[in-house]
C-alpha positions in Angstrom: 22.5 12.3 14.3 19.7 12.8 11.7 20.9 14.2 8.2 17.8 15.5 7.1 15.1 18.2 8.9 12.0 17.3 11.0 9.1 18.7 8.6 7.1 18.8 12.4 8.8 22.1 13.2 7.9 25.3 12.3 10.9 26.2 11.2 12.0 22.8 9.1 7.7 22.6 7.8 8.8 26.6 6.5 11.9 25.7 5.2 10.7 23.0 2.5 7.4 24.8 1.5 7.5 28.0 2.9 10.3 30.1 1.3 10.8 31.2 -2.6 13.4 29.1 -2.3 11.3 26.4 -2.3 8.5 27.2 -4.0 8.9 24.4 -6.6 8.4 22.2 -3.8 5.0 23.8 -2.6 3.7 24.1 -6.6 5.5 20.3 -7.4 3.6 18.9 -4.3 0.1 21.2 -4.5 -0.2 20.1 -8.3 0.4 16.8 -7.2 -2.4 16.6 -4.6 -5.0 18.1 -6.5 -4.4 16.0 -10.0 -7.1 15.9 -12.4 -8.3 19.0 -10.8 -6.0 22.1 -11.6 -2.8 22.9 -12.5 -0.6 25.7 -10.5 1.1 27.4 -12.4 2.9 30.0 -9.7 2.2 31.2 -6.2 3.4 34.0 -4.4 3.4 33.5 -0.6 1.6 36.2 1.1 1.9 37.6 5.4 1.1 34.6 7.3 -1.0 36.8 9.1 -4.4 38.0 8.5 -4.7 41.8 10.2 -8.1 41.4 11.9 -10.9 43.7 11.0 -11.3 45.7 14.2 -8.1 46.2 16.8 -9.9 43.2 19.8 -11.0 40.9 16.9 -8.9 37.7 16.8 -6.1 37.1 14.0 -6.0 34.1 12.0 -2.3 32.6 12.2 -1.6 30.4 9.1 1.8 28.9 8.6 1.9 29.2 4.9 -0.3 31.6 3.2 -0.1 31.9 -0.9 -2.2 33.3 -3.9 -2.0 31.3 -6.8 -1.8 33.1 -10.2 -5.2 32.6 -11.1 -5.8 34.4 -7.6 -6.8 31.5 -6.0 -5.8 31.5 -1.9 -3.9 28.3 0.1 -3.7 27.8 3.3 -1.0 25.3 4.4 -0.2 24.2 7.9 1.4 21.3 9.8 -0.4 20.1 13.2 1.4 18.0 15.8 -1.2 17.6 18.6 -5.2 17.3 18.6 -6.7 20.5 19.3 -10.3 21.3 20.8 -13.2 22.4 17.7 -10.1 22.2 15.2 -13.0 21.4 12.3 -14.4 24.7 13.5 -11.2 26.2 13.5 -10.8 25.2 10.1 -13.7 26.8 8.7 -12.8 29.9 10.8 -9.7 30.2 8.6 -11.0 29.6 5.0 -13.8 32.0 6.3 -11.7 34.6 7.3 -9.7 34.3 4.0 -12.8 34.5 1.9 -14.5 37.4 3.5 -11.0 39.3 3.5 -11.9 39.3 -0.2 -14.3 41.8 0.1 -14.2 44.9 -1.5 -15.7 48.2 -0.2 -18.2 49.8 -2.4 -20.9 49.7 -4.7 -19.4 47.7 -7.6 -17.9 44.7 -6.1 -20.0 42.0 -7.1 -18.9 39.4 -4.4 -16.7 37.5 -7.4 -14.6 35.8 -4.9 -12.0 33.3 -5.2 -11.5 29.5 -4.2 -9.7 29.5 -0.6 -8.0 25.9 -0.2 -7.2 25.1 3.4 -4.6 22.0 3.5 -3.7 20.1 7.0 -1.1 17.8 7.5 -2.1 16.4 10.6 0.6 14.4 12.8 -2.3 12.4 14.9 -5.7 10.8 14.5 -8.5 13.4 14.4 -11.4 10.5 15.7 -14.5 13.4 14.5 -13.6 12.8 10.5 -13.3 9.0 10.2 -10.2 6.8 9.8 -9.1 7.8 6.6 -5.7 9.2 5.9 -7.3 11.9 3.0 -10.5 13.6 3.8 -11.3 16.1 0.9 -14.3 18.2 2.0 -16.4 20.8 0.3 -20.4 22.8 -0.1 -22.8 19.8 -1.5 -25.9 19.3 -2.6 -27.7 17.6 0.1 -30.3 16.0 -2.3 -28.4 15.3 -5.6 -25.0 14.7 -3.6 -23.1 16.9 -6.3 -20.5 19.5 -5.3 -22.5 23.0 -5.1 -19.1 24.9 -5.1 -15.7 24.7 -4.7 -15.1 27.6 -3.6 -14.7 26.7 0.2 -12.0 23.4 0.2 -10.8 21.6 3.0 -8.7 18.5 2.4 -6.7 16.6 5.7 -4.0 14.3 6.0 -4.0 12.4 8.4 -0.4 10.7 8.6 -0.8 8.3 11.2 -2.7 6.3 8.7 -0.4 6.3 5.8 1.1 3.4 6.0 2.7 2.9 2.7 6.3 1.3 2.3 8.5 3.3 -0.3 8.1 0.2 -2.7 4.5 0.7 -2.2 4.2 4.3 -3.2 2.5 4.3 -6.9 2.9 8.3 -7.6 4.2 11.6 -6.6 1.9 12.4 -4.1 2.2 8.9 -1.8 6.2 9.8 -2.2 6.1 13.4 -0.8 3.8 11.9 2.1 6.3 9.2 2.8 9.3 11.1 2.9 7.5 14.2 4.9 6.6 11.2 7.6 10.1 9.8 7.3 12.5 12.1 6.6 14.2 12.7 10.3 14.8 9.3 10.4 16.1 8.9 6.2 19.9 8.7 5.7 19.4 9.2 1.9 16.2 10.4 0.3 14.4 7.8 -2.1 13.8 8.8 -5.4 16.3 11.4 -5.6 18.3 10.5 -8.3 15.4 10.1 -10.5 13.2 13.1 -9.9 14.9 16.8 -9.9 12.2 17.5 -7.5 13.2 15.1 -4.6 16.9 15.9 -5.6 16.1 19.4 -4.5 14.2 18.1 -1.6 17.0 16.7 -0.5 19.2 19.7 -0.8 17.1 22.1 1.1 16.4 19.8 3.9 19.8 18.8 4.3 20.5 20.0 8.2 24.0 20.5 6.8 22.7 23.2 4.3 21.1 25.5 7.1 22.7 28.9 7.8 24.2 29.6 10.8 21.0 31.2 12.0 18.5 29.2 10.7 20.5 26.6 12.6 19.4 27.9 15.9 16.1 28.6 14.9 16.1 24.7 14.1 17.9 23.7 17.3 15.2 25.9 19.5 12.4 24.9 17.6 13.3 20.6 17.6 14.1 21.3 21.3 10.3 23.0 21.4 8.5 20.1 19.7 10.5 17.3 21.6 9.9 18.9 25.0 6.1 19.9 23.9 5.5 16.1 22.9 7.1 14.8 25.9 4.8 17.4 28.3 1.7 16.4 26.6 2.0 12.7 26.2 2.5 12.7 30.4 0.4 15.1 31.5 -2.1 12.9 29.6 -1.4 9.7 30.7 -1.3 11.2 34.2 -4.8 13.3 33.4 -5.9 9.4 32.3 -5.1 7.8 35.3 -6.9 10.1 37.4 -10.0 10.0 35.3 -10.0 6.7 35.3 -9.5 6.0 39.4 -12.4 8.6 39.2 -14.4 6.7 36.8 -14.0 3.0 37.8 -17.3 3.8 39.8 -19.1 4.7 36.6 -17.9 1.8 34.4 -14.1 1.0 32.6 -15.1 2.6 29.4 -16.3 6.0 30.7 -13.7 6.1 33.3 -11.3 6.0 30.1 -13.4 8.6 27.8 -13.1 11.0 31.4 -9.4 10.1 31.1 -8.3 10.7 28.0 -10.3 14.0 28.2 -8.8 15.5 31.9 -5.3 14.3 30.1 -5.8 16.1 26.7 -7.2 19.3 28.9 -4.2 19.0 31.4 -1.8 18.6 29.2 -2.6 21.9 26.9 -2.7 23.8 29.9 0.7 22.3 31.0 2.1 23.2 27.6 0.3 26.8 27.5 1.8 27.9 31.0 5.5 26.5 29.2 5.0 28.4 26.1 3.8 31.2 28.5 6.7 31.1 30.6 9.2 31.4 27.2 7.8 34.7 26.2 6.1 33.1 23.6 2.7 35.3 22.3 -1.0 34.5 23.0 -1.5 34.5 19.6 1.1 31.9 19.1 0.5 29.7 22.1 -3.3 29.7 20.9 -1.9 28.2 18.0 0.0 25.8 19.7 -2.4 24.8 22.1 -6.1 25.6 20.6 -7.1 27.3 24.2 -8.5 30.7 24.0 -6.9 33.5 25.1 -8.9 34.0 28.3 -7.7 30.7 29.6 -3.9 31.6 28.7 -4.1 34.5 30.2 -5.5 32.8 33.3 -3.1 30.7 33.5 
């Protein structure tokens, strides 16, 4: 049985960062990723989320949402699964959270603040390279120099950090190992050294979870196992099809139309699940990435 929480989940991602329990956690790792950069000082973690403007306009759903002292917005959130446009979907969420800033009236004078949108993501996102960090921000096209940083989008891709704990040179390669690892850890490394990790190590302790946030965790692990499990066949089903289909077109399409009628079947799949739980549109758009005219379709 595993000692420790699967970060993966909703519920164990919002029980190390996304609680004022943990908020040293969230500041300790935050000023840890942007080193050299800024400091954090203090956050205060805001309604994940944001009301839209007009009653049929679409939310956007964050799992954690804070505002740094200095008034500066983050946007944290864990993905499991590939999800169709998510780089658009991205900028539709720091978007939203910058024109939210807006004040009505004459004497606003658009002084907005930074938005930081973070993403752990739990696969390999082929449309922004192979690298496990991709910071992105507005450039100069011509002088390649950073025209603001106002709009920040930095991914982690975890599939390709492969660092051993030996190998882990600073703070910020050991919170990334032990998020990857921890379901699997018996003991947490580092925690005897670092007051930080010691308290990671307390809070994601299964043992320390309330009776209620025990079944939360039970429902939600039983979630991500069965959602993993739906996907990964309905695509390699979707991919078998596609490619029977395709072997008349050449192996290497026939795999691309595989891979694609997999990924497309297996959201569905997922969506009519989540669907059949009760779940919200809202929330099995997040899940998923369809829109809410195919879920309702469904």
């Amino acid at each position: 049985m595993a000692k420790y929480i699967n970060p993966f989940t909703d519920v164990g991602f919002k029980k190390i960062f996304g609680q004022d329990l943990s908020k040293p956690l969230l500041l300790d790792f935050l000023n840890n990723l942007l080193t050299g950069e800024k400091e954090i000082i203090d956050i205060t973690f805001l309604d994940k989320e944001s009301i839209p403007d007009v009653v049929e306009g679409r939310s956007a759903i964050y799992d954690i949402l804070c505002k740094t002292s200095l008034g500066d917005y983050i946007i944290v959130e864990m993905q499991n699964r590939e999800q169709p446009f998510f780089k658009k979907r991205s900028l539709y969420y720091t978007s939203k959270a910058i024109a939210r800033q807006g004040e009505k009236g004459v004497k606003w004078n658009f002084n907005i603040r930074s938005v930081y949108f973070i993403s752990f993501l739990n696969f390999r996102l082929d449309d922004i390279g192979s690298e496990f960090r991709t910071d992105v921000t507005l450039m100069n096209m011509k002088t390649k120099k950073q025209f603001s940083d106002d709009l920040r989008m930095i991914y982690l891709q975890l599939p390709y950090f492969t660092k051993s704990a030996e190998e882990c040179a600073n703070d910020f390669d050991r919170w990334i190992y032990v998020l990857k690892h921890m379901e699997a850890l018996n003991r947490l490394p580092w925690a005897a050294q670092s007051p930080i990790f010691k308290r990671l190590s307390e809070i994601a302790e299964i043992s320390s979870l309330t009776t209620e946030e025990r079944i939360k965790y039970d429902a939600a692990i039983q979630w991500y196992r069965d959602n993993a499990f739906l996907l990964e066949g309905a695509e390699e089903l979707g991919m078998q099809k596609g490619m029977k289909k395709g072997l008349e077109k050449g192996r290497a399409e026939g795999r691309a139309e595989g891979r694609a009628e997999g990924r497309a079947e297996g959201l569905k799949e997922t969506a009519r699940n989540l669907k059949s739980m009760g779940l919200r549109v809202a929330d099995i758009q997040k899940a998923t990435g369809l829109s809410e005219e195919e879920i309702r379709a469904l």
